[in-house]
C-alpha positions as CSV (number, residue, x, y, z in Angstrom):
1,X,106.0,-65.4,56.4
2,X,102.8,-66.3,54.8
3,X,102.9,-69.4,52.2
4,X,100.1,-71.2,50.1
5,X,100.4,-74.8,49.4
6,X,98.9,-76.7,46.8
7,X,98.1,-80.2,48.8
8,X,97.9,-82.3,45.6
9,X,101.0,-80.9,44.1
10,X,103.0,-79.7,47.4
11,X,104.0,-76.5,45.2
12,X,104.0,-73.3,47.5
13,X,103.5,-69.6,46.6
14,X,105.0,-67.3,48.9
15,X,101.9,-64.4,49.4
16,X,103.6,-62.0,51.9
17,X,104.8,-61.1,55.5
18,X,103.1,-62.1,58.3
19,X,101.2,-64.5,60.3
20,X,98.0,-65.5,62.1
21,X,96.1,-66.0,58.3
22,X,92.4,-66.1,58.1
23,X,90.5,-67.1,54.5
24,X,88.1,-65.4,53.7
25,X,84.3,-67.5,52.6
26,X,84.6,-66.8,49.0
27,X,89.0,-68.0,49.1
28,X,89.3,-64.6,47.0
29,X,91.0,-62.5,50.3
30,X,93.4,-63.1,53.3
31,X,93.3,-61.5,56.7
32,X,96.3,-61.6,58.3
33,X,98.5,-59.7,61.1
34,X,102.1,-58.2,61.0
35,X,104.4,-56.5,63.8
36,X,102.9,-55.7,67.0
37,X,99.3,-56.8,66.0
38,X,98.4,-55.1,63.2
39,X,95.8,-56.2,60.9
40,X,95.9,-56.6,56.7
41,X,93.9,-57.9,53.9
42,X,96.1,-59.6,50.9
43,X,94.5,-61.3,48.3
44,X,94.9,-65.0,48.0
45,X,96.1,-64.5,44.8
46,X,99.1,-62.9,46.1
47,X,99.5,-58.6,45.9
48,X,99.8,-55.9,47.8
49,X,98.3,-55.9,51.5
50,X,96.3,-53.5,53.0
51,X,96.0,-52.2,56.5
52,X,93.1,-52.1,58.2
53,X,93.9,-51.6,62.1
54,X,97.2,-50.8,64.2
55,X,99.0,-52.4,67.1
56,X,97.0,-55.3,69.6
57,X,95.1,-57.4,67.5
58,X,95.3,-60.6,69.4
59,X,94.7,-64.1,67.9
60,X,96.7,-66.4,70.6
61,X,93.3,-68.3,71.6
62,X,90.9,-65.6,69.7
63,X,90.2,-65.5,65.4
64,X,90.8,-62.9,63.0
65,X,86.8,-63.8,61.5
66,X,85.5,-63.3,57.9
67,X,81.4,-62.4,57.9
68,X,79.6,-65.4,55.7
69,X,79.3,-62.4,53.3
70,X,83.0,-61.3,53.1
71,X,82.2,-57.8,54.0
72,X,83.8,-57.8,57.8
73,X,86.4,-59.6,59.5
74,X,86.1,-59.6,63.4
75,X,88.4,-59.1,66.1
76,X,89.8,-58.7,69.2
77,X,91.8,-55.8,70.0
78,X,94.0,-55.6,73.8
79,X,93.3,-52.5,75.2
80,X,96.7,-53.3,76.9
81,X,99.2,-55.9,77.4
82,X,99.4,-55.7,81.3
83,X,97.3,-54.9,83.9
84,X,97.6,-51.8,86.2
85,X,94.7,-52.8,89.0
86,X,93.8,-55.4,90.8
87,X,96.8,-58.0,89.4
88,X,99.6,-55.0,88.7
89,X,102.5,-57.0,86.7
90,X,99.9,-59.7,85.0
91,X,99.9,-60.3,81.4
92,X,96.1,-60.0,80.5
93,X,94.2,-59.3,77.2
94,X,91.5,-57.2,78.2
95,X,90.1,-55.7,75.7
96,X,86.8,-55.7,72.8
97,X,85.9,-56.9,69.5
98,X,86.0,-54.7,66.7
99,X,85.1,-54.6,63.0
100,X,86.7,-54.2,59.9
101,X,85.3,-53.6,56.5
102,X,88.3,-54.1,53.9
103,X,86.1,-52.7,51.3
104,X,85.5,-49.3,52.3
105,X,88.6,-49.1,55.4
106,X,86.0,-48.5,58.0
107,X,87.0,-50.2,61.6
108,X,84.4,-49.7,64.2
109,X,84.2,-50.9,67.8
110,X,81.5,-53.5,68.6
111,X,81.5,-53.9,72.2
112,X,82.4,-51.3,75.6
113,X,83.2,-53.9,78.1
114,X,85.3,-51.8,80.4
115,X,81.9,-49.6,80.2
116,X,79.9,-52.2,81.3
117,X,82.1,-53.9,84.0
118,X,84.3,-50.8,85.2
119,X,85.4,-53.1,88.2
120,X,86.3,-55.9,86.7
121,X,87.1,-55.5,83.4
122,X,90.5,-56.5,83.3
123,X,89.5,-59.8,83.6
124,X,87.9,-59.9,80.2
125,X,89.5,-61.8,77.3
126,X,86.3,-62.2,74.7
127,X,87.5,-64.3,72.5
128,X,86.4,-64.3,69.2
129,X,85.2,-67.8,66.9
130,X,82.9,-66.6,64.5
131,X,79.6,-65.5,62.8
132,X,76.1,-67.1,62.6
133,X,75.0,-68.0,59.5
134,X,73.2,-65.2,58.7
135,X,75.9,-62.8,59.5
136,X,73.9,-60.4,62.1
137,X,76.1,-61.6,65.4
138,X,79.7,-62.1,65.6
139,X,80.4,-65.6,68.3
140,X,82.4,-64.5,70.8
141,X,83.4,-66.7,74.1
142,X,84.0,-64.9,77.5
143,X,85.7,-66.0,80.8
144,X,83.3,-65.6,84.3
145,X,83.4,-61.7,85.2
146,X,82.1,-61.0,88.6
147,X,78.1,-62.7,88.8
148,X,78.5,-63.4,85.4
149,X,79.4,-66.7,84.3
150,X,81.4,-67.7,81.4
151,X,79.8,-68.5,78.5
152,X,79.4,-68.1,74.7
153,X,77.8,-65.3,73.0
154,X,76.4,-62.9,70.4
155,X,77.0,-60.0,69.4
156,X,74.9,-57.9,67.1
157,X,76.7,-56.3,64.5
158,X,74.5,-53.2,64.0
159,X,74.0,-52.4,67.6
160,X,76.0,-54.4,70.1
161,X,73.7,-56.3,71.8
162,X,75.1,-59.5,73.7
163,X,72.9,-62.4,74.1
164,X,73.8,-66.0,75.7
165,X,73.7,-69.0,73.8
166,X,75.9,-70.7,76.1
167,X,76.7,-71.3,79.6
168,X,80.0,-72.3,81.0
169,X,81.9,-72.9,77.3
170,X,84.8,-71.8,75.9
171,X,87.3,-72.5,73.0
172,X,84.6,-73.6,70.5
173,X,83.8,-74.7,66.8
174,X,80.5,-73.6,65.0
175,X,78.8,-75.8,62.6
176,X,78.6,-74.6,59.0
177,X,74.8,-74.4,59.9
178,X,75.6,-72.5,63.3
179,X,73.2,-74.9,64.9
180,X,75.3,-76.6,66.7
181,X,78.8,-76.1,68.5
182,X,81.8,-78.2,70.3
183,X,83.7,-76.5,73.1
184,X,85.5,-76.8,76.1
185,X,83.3,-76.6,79.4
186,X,85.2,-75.7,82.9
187,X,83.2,-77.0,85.6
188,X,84.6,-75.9,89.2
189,X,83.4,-77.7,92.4
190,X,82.4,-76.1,94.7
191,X,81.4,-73.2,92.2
192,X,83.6,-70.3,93.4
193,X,87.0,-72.6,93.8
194,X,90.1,-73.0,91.7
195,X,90.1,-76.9,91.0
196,X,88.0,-77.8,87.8
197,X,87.3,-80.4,85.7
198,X,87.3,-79.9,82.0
199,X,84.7,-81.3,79.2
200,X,84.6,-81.3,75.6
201,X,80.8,-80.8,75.3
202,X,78.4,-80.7,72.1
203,X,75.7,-77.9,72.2
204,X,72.6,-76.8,70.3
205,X,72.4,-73.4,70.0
206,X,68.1,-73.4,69.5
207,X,66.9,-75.3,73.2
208,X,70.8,-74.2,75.0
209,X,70.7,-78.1,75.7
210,X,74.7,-79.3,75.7
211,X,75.8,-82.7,76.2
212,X,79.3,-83.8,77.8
213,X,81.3,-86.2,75.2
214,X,84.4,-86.4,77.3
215,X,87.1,-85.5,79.6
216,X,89.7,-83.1,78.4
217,X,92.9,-81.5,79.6
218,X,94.2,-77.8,78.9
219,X,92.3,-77.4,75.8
220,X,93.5,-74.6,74.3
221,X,92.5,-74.8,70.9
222,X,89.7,-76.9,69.0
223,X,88.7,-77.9,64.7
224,X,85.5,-80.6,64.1
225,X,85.0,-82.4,60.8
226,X,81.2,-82.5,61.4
227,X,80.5,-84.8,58.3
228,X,82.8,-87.6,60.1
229,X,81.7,-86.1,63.9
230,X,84.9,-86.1,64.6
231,X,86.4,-83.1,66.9
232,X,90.8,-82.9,67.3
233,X,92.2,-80.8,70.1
234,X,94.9,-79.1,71.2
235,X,96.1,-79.3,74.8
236,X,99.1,-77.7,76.6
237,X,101.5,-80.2,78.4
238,X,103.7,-79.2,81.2
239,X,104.7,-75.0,82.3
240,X,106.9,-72.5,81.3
241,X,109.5,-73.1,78.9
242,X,108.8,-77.2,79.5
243,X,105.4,-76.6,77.8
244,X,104.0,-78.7,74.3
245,X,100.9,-79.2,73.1
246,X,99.5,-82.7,71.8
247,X,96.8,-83.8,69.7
248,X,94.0,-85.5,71.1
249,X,90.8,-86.9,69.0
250,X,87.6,-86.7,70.5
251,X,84.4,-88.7,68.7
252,X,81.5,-87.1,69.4
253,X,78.9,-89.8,69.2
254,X,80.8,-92.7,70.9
255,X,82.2,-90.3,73.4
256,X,85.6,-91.7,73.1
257,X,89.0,-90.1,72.9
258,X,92.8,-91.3,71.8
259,X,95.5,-89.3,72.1
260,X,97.6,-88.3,68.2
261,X,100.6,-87.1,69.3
262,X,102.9,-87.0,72.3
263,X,103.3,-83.4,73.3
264,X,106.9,-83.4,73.4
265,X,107.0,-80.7,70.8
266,X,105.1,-77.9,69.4
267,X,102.1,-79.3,67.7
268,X,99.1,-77.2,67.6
269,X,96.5,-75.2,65.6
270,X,94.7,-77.8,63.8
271,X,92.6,-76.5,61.2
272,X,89.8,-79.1,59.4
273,X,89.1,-78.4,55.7
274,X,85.9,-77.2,54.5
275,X,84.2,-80.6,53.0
276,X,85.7,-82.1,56.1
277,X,88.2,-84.5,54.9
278,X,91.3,-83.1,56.4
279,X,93.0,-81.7,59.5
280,X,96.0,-79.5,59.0
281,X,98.5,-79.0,62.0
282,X,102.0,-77.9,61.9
283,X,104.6,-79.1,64.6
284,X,107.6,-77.1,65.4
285,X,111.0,-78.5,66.6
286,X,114.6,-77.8,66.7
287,X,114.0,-74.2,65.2
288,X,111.8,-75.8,62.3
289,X,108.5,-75.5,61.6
290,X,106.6,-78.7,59.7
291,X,102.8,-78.0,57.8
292,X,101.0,-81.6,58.0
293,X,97.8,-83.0,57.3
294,X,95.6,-86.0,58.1
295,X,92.3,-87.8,58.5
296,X,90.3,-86.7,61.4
297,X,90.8,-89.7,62.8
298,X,94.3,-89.2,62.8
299,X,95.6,-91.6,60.2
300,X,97.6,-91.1,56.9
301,X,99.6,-88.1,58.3
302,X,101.9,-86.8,55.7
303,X,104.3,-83.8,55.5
304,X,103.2,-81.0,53.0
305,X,105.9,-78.3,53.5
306,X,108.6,-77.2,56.2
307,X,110.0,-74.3,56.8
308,X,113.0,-72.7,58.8
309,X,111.4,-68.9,59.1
């Protein structure tokens, strides 16, 4: 279920079913997903939803994202849930980014990858982040394929042309100016072998150049309040059923890092406002899910709204 919450009065309206919500630019429309991945527009005013696409929309680790414009929301969309290749009995998300344009109901398919990398593509899981500022490329992050290495990248949104804007990072936050991004960087030693280190890393999009601003672990999802330079991640703890996430700060400048939260619950998706103020998170425990919000540097956390759905 779907809830808006007034953060100055706590009041909540109760828009509709579903989950994964996106706002649009303008706040005047909601994408959202229902059932086995299937994407609607509400408006944030509360009505009727709309759908736009059916079944295997994923947004685990990948966006449902608005266009600066409003006009499209990008996705991903699994071509299937498990592989039948090379790893028979794996739970992949190969698949491509699509658009929809709530507007007019069109959905078109913005990239071919099994096209372009017929041997490997079940390996791919292009994850998308966003748009560029002027709206012609959708941001999209992609794990190493083959000779390719993994890296950020965009997409034209007339014709589908891929171009690199970054080597080697995943999991990452555009600036509002999409000059700049924060991500997660893998770096495996030698190249071709399992162990890795991971990096939060800052990068500017113009010269490629990225600089490393700390050590991370099992980053799996990442929101920056550029006005403070302040990023908060989060990272799995543990396997299996033993698994939490916990918050960890990262300051971009001093390159320092402090870890919010212990990780022996749910505690994930952190979400910065637009004027960079706040963080949002919710924490899930004991069958009960808790909507908080604090500084970026983690202080004056407070309770906005819990539910039991």
């Amino acid at each position: 279920m779907i809830h808006k919450v007034n953060l100055a009065s706590g009041a909540t309206q109760r828009l509709c079913e579903g989950y994964a919500p996106s706002w649009s630019a303008k706040g005047d429309k909601i994408a959202l997903l229902r059932d086995k991945g299937d994407l609607y527009v509400v408006p944030a005013s509360g009505g009727n939803a709309e759908k736009l696409a059916e079944g295997r929309v994923w947004t685990d680790d990948s966006r449902l994202a608005w266009s600066p414009d409003g006009r499209y929301v990008a996705f991903q969309k699994v071509a299937q849930w498990a592989a039948t290749g090379p790893r028979t009995g794996s739970w992949l998300f190969c698949g491509d980014v699509y658009l929809a344009e709530p507007a007019s109901g069109e959905v078109r398919r913005l990239t071919r990858f099994k096209e372009v990398f017929p041997n490997d593509w079940y390996q791919l899981n292009p994850r998308v982040y966003g748009w560029t500022p002027d709206g012609k490329n959708v941001v999209i992050a992609c794990p190493e394929v083959g000779e390719y290495p993994a890296g950020v990248v965009g997409i034209d949104v007339t014709g589908g042309e891929a171009t690199l804007l970054l080597e080697r990072t995943s999991f990452v936050c555009l600036s509002p100016d999409g000059k700049r991004l924060v991500g997660a960087v893998y770096r495996k030693d030698p190249p071709r072998s399992r162990d890795f280190e991971e990096f939060i890393v800052e990068g500017i999009l113009a010269d490629r150049h990225v600089r490393t601003i700390a050590p991370a672990d099992r980053i799996w999802r990442l929101t920056v309040s550029w006005p403070q330079r302040l990023a908060v991640g989060a990272g799995r703890t543990g396997a299996g059923r033993q698994s939490g996430y916990k918050l960890t700060l990262f300051h971009l400048d001093g390159g320092t890092q402090r870890i919010l939260t212990k990780g022996d619950v749910y505690e994930a998706a952190p979400a910065c406002s637009p004027d960079g103020s706040l963080v949002a998170f919710y924490r899930h425990a004991n069958g009960q899910s808790h909507l908080y919000v604090m500084r970026p540097d983690g202080t004056q956390s407070r309770l906005v709204a819990s539910s039991q759905e």
